[in-house]
C-alpha positions, 0 to 999 in steps of 0.5 A, spaced: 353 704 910 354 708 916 348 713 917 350 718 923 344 718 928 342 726 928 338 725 935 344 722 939 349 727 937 352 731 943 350 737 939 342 735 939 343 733 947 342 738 953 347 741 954 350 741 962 353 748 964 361 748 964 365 749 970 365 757 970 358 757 968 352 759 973 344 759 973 344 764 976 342 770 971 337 764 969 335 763 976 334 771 977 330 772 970 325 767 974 325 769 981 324 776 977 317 774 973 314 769 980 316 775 984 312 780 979 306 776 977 305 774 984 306 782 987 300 784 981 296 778 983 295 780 990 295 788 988 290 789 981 284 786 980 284 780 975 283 784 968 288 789 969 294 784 971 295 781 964 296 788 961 300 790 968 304 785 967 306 787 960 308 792 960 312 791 967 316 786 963 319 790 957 320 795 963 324 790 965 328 788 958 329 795 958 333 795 964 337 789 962 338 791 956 341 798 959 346 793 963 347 790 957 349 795 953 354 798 959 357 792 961 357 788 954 362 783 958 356 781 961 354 773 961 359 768 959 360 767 952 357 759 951 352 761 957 346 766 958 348 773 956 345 779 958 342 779 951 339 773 952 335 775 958 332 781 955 329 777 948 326 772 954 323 779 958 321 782 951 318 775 949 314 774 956 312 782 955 309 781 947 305 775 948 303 778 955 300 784 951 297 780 946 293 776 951 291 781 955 285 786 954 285 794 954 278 796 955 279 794 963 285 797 963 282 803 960 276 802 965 282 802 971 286 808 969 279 813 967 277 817 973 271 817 975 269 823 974 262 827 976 258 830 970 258 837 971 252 840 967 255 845 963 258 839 959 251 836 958 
């Protein structure tokens, strides 16, 4: 008795892009995250980048899913969809925000303000 081998379907196989299929949105989500992570590296101090970063990255699903709802033709129907873009966007924002801390953000955010003696 034959017994069909599941791990060498051509389901279960990369798959590789088809001729009207690009890399490109898959390309731009990258060079998006790089480009965003390595700007709030160089600009806010160490604490503050995970939950900066965050908050960044639902800013930018949201973006996308703007895109997305206006233009629903966006994306090939077998390739990457915009949808697709902003699940990975809101999946880096989630797990940016879990990892981050808020104490150094609200450290960062708080002015440094003076004590005044009628408070006291």
């Amino acid at each position: 008795m034959h017994r069909p081998n599941f791990l060498s379907s051509p389901q279960s196989r990369s798959r590789r892009p088809a001729a009207g299929e690009s890399a490109i949105p898959i390309l731009a989500f990258v060079v998006t995250l790089l480009a965003g992570l390595v700007v709030m590296l160089a600009l806010l101090p160490w604490p503050v980048v995970l939950p900066a970063f965050s908050l960044w990255s639902l800013a930018a699903a949201a973006v996308v899913a703007l895109v997305a709802c206006l233009r629903p033709w966006v994306g090939a129907p077998r390739g990457v969809m915009a949808w697709d873009v902003v699940g990975a966007f809101t999946l880096i924002g989630c797990a940016a925000a879990i990892l981050g801390e808020i104490e150094p953000v609200v450290e960062y955010v708080r002015p440094m303000s003076t004590r005044n003696e009628s408070h006291d």
